[in-house]
C-alpha positions in Angstrom: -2.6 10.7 9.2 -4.3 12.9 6.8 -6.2 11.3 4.0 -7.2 12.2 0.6 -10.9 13.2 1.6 -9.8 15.7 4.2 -7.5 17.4 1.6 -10.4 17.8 -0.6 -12.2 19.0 2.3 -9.6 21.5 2.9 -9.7 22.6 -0.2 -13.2 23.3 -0.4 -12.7 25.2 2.0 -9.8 27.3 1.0 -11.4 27.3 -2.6 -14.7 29.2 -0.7 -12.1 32.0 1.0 -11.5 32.9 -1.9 -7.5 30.8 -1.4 -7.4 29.1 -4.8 -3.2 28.7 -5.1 -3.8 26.6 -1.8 -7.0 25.0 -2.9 -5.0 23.8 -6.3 -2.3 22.2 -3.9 -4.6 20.4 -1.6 -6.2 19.2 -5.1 -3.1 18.2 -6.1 -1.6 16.5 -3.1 -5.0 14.4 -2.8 -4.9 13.4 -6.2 -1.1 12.2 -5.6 -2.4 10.3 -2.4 -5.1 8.8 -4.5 -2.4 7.8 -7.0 -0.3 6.3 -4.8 -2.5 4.7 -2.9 -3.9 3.0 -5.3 -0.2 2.1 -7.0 0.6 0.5 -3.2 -2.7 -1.8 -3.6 -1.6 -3.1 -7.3 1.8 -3.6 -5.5 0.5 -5.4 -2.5 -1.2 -7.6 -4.5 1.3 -8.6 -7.2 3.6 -9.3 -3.5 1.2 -11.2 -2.4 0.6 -13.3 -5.6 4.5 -13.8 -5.1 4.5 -14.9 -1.7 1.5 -17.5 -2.4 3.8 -18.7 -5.4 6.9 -19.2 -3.2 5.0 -21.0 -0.9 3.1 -23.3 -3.8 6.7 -24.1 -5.2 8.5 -24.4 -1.9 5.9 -25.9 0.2 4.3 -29.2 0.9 0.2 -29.5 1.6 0.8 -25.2 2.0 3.5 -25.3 4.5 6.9 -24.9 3.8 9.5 -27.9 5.8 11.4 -26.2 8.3 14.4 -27.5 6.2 14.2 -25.4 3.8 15.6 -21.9 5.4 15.6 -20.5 2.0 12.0 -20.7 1.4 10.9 -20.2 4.7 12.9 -16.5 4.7 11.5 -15.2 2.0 8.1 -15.7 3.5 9.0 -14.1 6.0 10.9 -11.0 3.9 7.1 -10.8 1.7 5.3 -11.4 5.2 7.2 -7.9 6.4 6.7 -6.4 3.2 3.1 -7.2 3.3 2.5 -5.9 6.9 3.9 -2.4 5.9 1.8 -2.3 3.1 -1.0 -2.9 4.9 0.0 -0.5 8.0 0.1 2.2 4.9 -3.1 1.7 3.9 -5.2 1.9 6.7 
């Protein structure tokens, strides 16, 4: 996966050749990495506030019964939510 920082290397690069419409791109598409990125953390973390709610509200001691199906799948749904969010940003 290409990161922000390689972009920007790029476009140094490109920027030195004398390539500056591809050097602007490269600028831009790291800065829209960068952006989302960061939106993806903010996200990750409000889920996460969500799923340590659900388990406050549903759970007993920090562990929800496994009577209560409800509760214990949507864990699960933020759990997978979670794990893709974190696979994303690596």
């Amino acid at each position: 996966m290409i990161d922000a920082r390689t972009l920007l290397l790029a476009e140094q690069a490109h920027r030195a050749d004398g390539s500056h419409a591809t050097a602007d791109l490269l600028r831009e598409a790291a800065s829209t990495i960068t952006s989302l990125r960061t939106a993806l953390r903010l996200a990750r973390a409000q889920i996460a506030a969500e799923r340590d709610a659900l388990i406050q509200t549903h759970g007993i001691g920090g562990v929800i019964p496994d009577s209560d199906e409800l509760g214990l799948a949507g864990v699960a749904d933020l759990n997978a939510v979670l794990a893709q969010a974190d696979e994303a940003l690596k």
